[in-house]
Backbone as XML, in Angstrom:
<?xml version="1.0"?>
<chain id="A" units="angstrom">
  <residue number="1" name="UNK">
    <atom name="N" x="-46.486" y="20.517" z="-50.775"/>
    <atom name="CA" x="-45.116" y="20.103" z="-50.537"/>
    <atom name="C" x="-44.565" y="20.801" z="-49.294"/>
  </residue>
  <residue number="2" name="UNK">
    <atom name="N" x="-43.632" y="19.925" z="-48.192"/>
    <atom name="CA" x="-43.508" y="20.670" z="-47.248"/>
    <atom name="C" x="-41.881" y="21.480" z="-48.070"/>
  </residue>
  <residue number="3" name="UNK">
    <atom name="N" x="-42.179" y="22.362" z="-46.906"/>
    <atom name="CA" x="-40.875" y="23.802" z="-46.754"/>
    <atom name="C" x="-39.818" y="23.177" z="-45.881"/>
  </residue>
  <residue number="4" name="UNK">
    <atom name="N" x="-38.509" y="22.824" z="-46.188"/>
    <atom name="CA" x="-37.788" y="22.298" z="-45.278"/>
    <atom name="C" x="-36.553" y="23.227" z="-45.111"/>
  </residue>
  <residue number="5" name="UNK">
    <atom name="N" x="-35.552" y="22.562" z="-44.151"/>
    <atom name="CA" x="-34.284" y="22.772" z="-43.956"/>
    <atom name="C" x="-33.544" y="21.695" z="-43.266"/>
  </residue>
  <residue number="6" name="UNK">
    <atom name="N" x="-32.061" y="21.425" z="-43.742"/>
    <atom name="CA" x="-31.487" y="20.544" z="-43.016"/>
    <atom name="C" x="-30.400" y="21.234" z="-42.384"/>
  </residue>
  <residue number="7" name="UNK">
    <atom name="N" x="-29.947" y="21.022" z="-41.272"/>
    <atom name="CA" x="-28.865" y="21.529" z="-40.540"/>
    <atom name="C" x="-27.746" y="20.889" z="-39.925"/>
  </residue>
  <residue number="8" name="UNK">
    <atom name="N" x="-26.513" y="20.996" z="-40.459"/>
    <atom name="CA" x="-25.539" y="20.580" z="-40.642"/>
    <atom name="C" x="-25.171" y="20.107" z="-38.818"/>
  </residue>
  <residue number="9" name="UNK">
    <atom name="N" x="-24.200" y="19.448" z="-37.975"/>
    <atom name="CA" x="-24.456" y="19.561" z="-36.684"/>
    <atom name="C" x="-23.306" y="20.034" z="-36.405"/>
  </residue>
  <residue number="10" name="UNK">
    <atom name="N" x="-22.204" y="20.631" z="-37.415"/>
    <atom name="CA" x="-21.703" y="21.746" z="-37.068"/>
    <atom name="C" x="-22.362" y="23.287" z="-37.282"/>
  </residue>
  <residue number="11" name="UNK">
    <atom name="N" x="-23.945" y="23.367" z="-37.973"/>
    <atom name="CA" x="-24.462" y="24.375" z="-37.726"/>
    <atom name="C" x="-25.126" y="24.345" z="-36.207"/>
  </residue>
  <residue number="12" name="UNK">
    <atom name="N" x="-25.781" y="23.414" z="-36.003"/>
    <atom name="CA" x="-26.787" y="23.854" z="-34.689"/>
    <atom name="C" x="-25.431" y="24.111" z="-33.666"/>
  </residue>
  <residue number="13" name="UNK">
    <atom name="N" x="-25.076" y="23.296" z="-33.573"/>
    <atom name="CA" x="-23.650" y="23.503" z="-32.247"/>
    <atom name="C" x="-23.407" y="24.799" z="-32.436"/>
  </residue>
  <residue number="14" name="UNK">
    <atom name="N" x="-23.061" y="25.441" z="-33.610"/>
    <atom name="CA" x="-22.470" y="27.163" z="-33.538"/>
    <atom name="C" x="-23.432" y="27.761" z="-33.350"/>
  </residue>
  <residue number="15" name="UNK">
    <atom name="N" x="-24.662" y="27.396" z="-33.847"/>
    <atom name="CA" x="-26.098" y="28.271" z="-33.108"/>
    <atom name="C" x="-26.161" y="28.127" z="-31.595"/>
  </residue>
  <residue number="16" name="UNK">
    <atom name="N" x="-26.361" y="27.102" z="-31.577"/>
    <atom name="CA" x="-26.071" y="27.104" z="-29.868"/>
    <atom name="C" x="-25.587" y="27.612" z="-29.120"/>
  </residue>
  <residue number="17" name="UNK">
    <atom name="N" x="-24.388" y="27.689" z="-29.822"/>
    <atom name="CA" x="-23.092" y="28.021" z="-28.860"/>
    <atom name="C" x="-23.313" y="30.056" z="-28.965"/>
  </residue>
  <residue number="18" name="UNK">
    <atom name="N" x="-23.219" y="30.356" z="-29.535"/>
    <atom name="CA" x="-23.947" y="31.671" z="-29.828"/>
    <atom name="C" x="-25.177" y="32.388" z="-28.834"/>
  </residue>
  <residue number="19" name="UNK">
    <atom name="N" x="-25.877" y="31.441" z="-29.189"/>
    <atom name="CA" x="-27.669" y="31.515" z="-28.250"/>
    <atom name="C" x="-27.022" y="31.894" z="-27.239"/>
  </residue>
  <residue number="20" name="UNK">
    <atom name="N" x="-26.090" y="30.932" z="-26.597"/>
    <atom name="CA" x="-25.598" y="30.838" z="-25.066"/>
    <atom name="C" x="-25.352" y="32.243" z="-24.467"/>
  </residue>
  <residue number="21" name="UNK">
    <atom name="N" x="-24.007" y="32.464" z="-25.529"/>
    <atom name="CA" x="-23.646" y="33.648" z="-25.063"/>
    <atom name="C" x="-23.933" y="34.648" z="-25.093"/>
  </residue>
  <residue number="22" name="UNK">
    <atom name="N" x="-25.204" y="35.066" z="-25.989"/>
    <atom name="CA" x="-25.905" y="36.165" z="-26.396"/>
    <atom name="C" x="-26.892" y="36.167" z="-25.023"/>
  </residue>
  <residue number="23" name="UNK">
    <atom name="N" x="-27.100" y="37.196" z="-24.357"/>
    <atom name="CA" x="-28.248" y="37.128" z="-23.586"/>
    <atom name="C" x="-29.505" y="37.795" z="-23.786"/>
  </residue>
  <residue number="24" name="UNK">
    <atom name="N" x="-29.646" y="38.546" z="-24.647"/>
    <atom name="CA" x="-30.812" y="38.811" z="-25.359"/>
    <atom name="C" x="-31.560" y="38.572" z="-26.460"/>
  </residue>
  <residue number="25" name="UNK">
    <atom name="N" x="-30.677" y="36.997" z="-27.603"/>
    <atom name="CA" x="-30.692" y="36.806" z="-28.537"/>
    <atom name="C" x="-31.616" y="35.157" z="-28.094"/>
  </residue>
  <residue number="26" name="UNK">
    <atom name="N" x="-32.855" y="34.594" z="-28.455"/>
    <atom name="CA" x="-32.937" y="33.146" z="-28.931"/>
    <atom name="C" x="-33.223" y="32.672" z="-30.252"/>
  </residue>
  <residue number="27" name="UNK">
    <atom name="N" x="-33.027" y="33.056" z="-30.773"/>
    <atom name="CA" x="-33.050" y="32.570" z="-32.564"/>
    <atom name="C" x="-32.412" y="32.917" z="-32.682"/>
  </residue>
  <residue number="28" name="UNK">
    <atom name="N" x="-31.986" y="32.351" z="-33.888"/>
    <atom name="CA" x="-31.033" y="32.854" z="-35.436"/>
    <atom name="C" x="-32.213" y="32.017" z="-36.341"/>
  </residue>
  <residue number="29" name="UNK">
    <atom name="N" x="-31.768" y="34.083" z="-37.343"/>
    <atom name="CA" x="-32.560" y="34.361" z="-38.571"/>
    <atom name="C" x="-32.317" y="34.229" z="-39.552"/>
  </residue>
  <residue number="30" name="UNK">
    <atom name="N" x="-32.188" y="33.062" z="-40.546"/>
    <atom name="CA" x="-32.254" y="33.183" z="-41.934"/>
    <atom name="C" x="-32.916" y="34.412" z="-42.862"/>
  </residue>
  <residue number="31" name="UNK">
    <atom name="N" x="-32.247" y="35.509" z="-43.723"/>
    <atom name="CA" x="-33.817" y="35.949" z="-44.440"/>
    <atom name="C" x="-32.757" y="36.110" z="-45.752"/>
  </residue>
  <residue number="32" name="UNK">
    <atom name="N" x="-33.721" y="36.289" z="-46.881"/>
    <atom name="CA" x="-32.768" y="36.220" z="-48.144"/>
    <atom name="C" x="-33.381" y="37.460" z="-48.821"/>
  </residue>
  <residue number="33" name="UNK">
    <atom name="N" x="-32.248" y="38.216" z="-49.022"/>
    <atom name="CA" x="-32.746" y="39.682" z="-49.624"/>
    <atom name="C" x="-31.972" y="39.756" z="-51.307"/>
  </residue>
  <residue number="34" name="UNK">
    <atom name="N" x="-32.989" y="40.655" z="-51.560"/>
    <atom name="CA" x="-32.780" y="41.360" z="-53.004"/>
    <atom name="C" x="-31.481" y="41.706" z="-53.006"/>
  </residue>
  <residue number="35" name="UNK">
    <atom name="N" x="-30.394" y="41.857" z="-53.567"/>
    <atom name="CA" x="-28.954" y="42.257" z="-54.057"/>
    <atom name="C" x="-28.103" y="41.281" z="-53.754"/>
  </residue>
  <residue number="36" name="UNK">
    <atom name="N" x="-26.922" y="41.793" z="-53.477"/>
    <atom name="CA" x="-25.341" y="40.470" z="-53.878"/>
    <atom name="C" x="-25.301" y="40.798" z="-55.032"/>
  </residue>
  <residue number="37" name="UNK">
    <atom name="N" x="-24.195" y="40.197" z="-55.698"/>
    <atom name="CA" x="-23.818" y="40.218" z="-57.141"/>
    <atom name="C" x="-24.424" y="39.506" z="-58.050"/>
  </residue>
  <residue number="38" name="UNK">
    <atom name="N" x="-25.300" y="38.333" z="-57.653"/>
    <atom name="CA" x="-25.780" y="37.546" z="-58.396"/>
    <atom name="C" x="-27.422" y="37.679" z="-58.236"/>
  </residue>
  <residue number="39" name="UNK">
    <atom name="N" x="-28.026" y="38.371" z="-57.241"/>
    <atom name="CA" x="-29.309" y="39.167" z="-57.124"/>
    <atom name="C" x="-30.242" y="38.405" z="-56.375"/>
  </residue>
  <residue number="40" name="UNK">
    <atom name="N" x="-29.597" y="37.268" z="-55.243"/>
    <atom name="CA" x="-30.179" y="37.433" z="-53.854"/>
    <atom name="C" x="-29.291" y="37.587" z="-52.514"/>
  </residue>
  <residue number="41" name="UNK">
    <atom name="N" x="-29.228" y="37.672" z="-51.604"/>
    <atom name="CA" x="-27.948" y="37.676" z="-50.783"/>
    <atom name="C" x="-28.616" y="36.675" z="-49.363"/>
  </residue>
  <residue number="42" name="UNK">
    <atom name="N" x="-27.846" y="35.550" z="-48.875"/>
    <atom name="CA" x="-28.793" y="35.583" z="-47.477"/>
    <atom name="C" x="-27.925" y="36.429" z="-46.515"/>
  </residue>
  <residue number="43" name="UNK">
    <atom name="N" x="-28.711" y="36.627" z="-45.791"/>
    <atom name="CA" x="-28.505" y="37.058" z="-44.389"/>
    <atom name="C" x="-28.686" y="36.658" z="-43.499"/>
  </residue>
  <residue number="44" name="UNK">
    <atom name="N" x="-27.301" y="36.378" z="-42.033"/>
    <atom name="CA" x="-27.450" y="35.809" z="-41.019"/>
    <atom name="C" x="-27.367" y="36.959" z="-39.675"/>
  </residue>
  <residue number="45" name="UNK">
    <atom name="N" x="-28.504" y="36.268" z="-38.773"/>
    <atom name="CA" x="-28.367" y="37.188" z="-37.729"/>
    <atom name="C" x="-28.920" y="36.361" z="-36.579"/>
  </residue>
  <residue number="46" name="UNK">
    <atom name="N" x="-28.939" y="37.102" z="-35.661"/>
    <atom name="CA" x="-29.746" y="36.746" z="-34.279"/>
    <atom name="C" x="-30.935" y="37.508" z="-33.670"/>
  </residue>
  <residue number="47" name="UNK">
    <atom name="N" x="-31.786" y="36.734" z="-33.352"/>
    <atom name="CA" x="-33.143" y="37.706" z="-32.922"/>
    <atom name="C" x="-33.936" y="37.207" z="-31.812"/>
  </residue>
  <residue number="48" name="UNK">
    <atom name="N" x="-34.378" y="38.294" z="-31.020"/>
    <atom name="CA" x="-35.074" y="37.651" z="-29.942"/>
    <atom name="C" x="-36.451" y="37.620" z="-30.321"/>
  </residue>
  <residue number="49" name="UNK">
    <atom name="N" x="-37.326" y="37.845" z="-31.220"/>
    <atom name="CA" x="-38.631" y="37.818" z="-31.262"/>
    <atom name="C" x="-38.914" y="36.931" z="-32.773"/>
  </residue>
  <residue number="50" name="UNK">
    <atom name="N" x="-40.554" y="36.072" z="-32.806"/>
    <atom name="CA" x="-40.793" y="35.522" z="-34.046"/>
    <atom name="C" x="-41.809" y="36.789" z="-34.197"/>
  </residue>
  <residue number="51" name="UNK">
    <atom name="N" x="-41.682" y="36.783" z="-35.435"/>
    <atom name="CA" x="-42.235" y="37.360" z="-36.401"/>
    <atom name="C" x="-44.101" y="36.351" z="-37.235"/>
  </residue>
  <residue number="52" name="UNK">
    <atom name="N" x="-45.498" y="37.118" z="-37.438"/>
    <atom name="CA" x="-46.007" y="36.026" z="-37.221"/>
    <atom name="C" x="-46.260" y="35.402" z="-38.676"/>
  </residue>
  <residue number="53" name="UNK">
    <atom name="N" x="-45.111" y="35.947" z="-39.887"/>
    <atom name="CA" x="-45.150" y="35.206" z="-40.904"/>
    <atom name="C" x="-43.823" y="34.099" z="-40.418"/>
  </residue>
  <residue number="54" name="UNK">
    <atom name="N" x="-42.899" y="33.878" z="-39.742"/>
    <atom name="CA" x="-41.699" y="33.422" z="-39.472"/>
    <atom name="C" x="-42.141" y="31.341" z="-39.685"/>
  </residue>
  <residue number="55" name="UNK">
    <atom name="N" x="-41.579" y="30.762" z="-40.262"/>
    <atom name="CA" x="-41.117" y="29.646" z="-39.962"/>
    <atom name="C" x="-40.117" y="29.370" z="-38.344"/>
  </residue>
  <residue number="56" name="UNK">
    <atom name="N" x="-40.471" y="28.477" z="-38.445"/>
    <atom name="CA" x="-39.326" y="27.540" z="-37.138"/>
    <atom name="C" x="-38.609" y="26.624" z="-37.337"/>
  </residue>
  <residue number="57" name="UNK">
    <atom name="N" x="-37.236" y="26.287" z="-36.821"/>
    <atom name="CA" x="-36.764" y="25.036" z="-37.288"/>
    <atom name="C" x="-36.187" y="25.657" z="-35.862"/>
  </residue>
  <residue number="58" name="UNK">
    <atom name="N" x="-36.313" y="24.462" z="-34.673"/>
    <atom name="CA" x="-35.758" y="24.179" z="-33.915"/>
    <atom name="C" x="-35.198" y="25.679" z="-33.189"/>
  </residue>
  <residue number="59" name="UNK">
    <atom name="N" x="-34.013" y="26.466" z="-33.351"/>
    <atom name="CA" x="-33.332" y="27.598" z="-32.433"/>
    <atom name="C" x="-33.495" y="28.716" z="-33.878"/>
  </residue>
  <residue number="60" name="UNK">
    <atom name="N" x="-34.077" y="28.158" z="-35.124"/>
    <atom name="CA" x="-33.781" y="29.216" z="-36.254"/>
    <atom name="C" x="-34.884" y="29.275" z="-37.165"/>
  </residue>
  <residue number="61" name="UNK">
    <atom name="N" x="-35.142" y="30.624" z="-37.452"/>
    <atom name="CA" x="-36.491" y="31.337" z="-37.807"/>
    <atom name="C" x="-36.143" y="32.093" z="-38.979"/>
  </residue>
  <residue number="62" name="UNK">
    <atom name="N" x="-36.745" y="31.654" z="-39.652"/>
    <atom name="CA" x="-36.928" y="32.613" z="-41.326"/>
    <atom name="C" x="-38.446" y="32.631" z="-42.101"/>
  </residue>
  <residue number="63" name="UNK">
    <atom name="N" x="-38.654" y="33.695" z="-42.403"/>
    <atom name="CA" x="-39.718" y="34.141" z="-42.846"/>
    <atom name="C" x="-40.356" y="33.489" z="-44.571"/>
  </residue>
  <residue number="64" name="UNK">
    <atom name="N" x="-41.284" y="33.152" z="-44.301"/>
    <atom name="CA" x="-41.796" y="31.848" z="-45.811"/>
    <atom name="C" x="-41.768" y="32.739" z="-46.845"/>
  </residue>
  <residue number="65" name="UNK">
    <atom name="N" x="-41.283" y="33.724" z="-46.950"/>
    <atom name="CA" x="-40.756" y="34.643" z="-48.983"/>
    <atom name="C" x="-38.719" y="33.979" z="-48.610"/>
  </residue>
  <residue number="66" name="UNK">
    <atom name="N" x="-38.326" y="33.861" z="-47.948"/>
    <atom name="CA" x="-37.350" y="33.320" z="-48.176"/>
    <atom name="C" x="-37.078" y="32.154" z="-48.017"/>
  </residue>
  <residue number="67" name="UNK">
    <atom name="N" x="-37.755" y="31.337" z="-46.769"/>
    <atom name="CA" x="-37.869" y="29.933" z="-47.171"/>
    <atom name="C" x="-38.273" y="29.147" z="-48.320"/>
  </residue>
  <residue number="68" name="UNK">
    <atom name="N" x="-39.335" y="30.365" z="-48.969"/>
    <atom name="CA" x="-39.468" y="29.659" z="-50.630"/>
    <atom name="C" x="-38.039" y="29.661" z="-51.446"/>
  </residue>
  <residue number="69" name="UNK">
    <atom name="N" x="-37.426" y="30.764" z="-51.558"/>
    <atom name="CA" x="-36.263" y="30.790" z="-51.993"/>
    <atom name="C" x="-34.863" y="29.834" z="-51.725"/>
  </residue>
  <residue number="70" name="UNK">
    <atom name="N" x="-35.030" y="28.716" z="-50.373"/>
    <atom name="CA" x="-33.782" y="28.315" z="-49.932"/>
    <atom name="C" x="-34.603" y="26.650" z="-49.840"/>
  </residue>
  <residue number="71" name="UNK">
    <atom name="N" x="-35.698" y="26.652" z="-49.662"/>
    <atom name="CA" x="-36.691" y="25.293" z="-49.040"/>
    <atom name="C" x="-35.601" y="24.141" z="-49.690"/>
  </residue>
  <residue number="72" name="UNK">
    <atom name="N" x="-35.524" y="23.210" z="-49.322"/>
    <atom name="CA" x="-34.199" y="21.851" z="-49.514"/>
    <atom name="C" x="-33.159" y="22.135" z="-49.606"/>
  </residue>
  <residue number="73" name="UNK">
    <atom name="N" x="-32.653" y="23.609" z="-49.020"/>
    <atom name="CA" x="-31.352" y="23.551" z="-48.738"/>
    <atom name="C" x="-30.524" y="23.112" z="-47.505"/>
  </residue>
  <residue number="74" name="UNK">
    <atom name="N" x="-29.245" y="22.886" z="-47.096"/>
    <atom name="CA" x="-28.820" y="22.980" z="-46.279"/>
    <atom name="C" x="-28.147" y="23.833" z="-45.986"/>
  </residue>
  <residue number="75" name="UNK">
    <atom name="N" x="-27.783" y="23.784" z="-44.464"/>
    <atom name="CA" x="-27.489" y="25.120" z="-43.995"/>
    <atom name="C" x="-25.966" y="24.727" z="-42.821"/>
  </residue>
  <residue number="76" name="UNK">
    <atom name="N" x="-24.833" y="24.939" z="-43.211"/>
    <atom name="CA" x="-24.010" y="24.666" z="-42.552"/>
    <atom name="C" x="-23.060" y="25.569" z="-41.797"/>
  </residue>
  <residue number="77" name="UNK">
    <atom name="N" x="-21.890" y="25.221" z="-41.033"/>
    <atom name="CA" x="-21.187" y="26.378" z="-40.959"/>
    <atom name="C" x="-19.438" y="25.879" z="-41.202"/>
  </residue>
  <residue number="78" name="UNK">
    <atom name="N" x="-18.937" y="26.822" z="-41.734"/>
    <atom name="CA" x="-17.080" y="25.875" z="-42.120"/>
    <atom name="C" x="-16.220" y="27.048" z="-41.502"/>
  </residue>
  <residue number="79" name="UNK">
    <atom name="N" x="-15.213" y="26.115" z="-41.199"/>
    <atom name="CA" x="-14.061" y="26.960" z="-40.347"/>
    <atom name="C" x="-12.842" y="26.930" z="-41.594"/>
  </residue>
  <residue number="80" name="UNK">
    <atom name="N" x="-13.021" y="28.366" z="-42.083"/>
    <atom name="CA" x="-11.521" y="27.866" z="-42.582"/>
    <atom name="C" x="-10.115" y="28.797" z="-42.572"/>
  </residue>
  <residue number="81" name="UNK">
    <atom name="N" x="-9.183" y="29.086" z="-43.511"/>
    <atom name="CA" x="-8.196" y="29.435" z="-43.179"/>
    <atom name="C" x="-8.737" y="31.160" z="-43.297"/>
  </residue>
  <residue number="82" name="UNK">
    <atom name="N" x="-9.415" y="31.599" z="-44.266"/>
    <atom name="CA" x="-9.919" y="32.679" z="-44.337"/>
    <atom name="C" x="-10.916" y="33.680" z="-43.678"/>
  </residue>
  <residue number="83" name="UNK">
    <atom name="N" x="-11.331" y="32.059" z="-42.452"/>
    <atom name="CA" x="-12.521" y="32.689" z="-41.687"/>
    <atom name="C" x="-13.441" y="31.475" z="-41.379"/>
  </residue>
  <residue number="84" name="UNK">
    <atom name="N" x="-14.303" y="31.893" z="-40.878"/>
    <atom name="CA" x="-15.389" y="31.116" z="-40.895"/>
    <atom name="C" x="-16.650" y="31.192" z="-40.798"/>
  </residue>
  <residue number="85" name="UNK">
    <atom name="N" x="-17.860" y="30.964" z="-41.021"/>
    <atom name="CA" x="-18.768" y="31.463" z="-41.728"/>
    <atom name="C" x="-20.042" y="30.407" z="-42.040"/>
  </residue>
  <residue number="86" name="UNK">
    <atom name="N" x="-21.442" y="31.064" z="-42.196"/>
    <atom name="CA" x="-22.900" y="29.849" z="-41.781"/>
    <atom name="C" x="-22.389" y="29.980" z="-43.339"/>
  </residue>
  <residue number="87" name="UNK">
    <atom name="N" x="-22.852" y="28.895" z="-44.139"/>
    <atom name="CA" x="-23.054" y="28.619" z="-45.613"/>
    <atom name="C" x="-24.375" y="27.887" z="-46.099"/>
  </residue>
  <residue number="88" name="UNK">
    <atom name="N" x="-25.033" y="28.227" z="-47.176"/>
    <atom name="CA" x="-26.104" y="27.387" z="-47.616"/>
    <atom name="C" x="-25.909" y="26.675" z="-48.960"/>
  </residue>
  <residue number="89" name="UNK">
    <atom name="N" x="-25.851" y="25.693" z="-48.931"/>
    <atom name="CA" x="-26.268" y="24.823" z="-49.892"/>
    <atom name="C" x="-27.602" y="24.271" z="-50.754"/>
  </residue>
  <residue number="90" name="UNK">
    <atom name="N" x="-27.645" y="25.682" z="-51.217"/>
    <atom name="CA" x="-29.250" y="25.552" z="-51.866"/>
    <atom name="C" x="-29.471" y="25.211" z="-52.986"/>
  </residue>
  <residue number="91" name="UNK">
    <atom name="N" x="-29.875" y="24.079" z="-53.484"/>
    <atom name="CA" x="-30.248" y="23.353" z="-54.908"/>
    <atom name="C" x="-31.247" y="24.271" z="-55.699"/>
  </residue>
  <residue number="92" name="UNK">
    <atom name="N" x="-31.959" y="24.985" z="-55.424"/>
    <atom name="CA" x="-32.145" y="25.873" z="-56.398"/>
    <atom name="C" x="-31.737" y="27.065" z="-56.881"/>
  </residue>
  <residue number="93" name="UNK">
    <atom name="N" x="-30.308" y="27.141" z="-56.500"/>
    <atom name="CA" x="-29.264" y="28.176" z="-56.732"/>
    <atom name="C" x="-29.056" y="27.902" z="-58.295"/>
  </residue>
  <residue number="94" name="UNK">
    <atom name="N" x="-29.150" y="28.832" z="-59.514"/>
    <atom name="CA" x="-28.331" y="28.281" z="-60.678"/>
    <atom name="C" x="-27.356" y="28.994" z="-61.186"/>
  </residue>
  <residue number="95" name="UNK">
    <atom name="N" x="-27.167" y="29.978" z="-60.013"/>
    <atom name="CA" x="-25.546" y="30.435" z="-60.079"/>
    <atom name="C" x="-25.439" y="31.290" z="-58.667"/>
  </residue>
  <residue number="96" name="UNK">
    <atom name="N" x="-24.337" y="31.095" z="-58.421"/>
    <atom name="CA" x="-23.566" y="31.822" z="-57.066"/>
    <atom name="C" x="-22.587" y="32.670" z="-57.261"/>
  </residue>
  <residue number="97" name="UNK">
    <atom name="N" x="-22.100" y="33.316" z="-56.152"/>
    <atom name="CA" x="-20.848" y="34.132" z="-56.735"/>
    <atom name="C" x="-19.708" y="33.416" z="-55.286"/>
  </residue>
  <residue number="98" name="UNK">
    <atom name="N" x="-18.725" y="34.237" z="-55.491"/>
    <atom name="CA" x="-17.649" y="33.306" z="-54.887"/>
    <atom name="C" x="-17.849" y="33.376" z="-53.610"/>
  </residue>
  <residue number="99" name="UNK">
    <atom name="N" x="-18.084" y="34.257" z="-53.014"/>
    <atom name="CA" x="-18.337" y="34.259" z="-51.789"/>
    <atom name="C" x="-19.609" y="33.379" z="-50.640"/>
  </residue>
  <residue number="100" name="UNK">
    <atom name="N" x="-20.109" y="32.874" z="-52.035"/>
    <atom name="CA" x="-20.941" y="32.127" z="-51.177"/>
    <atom name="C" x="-22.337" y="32.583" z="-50.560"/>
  </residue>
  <residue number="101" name="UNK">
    <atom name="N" x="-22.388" y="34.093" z="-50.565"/>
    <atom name="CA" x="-23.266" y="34.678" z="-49.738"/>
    <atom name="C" x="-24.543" y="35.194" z="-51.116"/>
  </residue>
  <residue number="102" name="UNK">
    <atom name="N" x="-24.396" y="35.247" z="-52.108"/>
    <atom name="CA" x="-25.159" y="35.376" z="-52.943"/>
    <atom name="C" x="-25.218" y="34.691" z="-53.880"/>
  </residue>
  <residue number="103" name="UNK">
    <atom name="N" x="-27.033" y="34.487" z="-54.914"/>
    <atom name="CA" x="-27.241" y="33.546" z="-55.879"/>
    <atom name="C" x="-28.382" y="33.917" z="-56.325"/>
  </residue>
  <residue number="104" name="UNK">
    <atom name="N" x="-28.332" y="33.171" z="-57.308"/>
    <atom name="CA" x="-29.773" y="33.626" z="-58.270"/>
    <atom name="C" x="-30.197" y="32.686" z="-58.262"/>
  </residue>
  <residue number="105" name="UNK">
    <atom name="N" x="-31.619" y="32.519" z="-58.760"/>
    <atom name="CA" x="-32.423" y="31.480" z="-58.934"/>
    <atom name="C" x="-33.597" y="31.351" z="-60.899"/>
  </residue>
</chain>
């Protein structure tokens, strides 16, 4: 079965737009770590180097122990009154906490 991701095209545009201005940065890194409240957390960042377990999707690189964890999710970003912020929409989440940034599986 393939490992996917879909990306919202208000995510790539804010990746982009980012890439641009970063001058030492060409990726952004998905990776999903142990803790959060609900006992995974992802994490977003920027990186200039792949890694040689790393997946690719186009400008964004995450490593296949967390792409197993997120694989058919999407990956967006929302502007809102509180902020704004990358979000994932991962179907094998079976609980989240409010913030969005952590979930269990």
């Amino acid at each position: 079965m393939e490992k996917k991701l879909e990306f919202t095209d208000r995510a790539k545009n804010q990746i982009q737009k980012i890439i641009l201005s970063e001058t030492n940065k060409k990726y952004f890194r998905i990776t999903v770590e142990g803790g959060g409240c609900s006992g995974f957390k992802y994490n977003f960042s920027f990186d200039e180097k792949i890694d040689k377990d790393d997946i690719i999707f186009e400008q964004t690189i995450i490593d296949k122990t967390s792409l197993d964890l997120i694989s058919g999710s999407v990956v967006d970003f929302k502007k809102e009154m509180i902020g704004e912020s990358f979000t994932i929409d991962n179907p094998k989440a079976t609980a989240s906490c409010g913030c969005g940034l952590s979930f269990s599986v």
